[in-house]
N, C-alpha and C positions, 0 to 999 in steps of 0.2 A: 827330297821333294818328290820325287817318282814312285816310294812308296806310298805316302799320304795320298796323292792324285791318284792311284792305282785301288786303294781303299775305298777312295772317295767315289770311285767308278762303280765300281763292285756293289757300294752299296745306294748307290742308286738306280741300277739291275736291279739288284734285290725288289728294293721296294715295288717298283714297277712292277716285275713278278707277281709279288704278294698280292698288289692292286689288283690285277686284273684276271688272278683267279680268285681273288675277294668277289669280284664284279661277277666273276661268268658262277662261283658254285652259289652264289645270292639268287642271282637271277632264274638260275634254274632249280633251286629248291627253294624257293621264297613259303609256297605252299607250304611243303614241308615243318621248315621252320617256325613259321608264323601255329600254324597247327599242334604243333609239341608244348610253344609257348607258356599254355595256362599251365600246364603239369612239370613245369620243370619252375615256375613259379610257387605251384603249391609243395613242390619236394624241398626249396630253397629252403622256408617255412621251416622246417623242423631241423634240419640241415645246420642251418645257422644257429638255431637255440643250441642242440645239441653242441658243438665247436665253437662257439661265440662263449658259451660261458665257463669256459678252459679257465679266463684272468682273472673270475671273479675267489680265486682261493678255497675253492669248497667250502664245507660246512667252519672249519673251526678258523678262520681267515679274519674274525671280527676281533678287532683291537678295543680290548677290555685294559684298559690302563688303572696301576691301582692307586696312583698318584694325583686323581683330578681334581679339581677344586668343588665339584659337585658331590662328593662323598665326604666331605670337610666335615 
């Protein structure tokens, strides 16, 4: 039981931590941020095309079946 409570502890420091340099590097670079914004929007843009279409199996990926009832 005094480990679990001792975890339990620890990570509710944590958070707290996180929180409130969440808050203070927000607050003091909001400008910043907000300003980068558009350009890490339009880098998303090709980013994601490029990595996003990893699943689609490349070019020979198309299931050509020679058993269909459409070729009957």
């Amino acid at each position: 039981m005094g480990q679990t409570l001792w975890n339990h502890r620890v990570a509710i420091a944590a958070a707290v931590f996180v929180g409130a340099a969440g808050y203070l590097l927000w607050s003091e670079h909001q400008a910043h941020m907000l300003g980068i914004l558009p350009y890490v929007l339009l880098l998303a843009c090709p980013l994601m095309h490029v990595f996003m279409h990893g699943g689609h199996g490349g070019h020979g990926g198309h299931d050509h079946r020679q058993g269909d009832d459409k070729s009957n």
